[in-house]
C-alpha positions in Angstrom: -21.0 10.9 13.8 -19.3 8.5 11.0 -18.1 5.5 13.2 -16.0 4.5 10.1 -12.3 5.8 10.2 -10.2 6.3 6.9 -7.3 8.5 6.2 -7.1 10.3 2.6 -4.7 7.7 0.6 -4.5 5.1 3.0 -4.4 1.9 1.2 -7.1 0.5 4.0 -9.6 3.0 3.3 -11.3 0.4 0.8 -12.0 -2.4 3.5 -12.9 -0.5 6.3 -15.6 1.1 3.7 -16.5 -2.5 2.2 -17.3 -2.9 6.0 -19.2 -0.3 6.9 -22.4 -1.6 6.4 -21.8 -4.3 8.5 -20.8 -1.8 11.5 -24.1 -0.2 11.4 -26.0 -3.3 11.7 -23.4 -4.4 14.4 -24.1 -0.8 16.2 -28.6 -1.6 15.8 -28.0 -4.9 17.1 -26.4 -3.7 20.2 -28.7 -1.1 20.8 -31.0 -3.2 20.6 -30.0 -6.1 23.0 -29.6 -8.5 20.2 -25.3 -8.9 20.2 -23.3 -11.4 21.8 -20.0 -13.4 21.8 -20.1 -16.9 20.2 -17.5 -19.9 20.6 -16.7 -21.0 17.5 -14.0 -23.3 15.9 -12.0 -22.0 12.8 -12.3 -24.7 10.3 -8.7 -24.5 9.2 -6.7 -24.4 12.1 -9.0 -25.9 14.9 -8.1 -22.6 16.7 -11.6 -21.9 19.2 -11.9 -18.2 18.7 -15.1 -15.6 20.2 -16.8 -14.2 17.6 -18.8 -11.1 17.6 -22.6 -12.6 17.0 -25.6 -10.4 16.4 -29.2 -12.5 16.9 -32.4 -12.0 15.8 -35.8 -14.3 16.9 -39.3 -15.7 14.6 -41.0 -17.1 17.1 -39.0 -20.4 18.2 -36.3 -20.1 15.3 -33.1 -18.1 16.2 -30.9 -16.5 13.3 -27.0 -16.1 14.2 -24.9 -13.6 12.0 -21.5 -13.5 12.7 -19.3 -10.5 12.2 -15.8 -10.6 13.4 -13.6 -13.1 15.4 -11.8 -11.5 18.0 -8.3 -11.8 18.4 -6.8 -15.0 20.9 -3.3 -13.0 22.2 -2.8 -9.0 22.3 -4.2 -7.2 19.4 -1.0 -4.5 19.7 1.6 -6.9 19.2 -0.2 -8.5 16.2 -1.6 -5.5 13.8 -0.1 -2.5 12.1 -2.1 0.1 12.8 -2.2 3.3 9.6 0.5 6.2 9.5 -0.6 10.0 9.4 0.8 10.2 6.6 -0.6 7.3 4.8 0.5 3.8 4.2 1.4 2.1 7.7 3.7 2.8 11.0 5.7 -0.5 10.6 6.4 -0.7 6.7 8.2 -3.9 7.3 6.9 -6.0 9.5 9.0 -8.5 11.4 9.6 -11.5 10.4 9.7 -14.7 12.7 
């Protein structure tokens, strides 16, 4: 199974497959133990944020790749998620 969703004409069909690399090693790290949430500290805002962390070990030296920050608040009010029929659901988001 391809973990990577597109739809045909979708202006976000180039990111997500820019990214899907970096879901497969996200997807061997967990399956191998080796995943895990970090505290971190976004360097413009100050904002502490978790962010997706896969680890790897040479003897006493740890590596930490970072992958994604997760979102602080409630993902649903904060994306525009992809139309059917291309494009996206909310073509104009609101403003605030």
């Amino acid at each position: 199974m391809n973990p990577v969703m597109t739809q045909p004409g979708c202006e976000v069909d180039r990111p997500v497959k820019a990214h899907a690399a970096n879901l497969k090693t996200i997807l061997q790290a967990a399956r191998c133990g080796n995943l895990g949430l970090l505290e971190c500290q976004l360097k413009q805002t100050g904002e502490k944020v978790a962010v997706l962390t896969a680890f790897s070990r040479d003897g006493d030296e740890t590596t930490l790749t970072p992958f994604a920050v997760l979102f602080n608040g409630n993902p649903y009010e904060m994306l525009n998620p992809p139309a059917p029929e291309g494009g996206f659901l909310d073509s104009h988001p609101k403003e605030k």
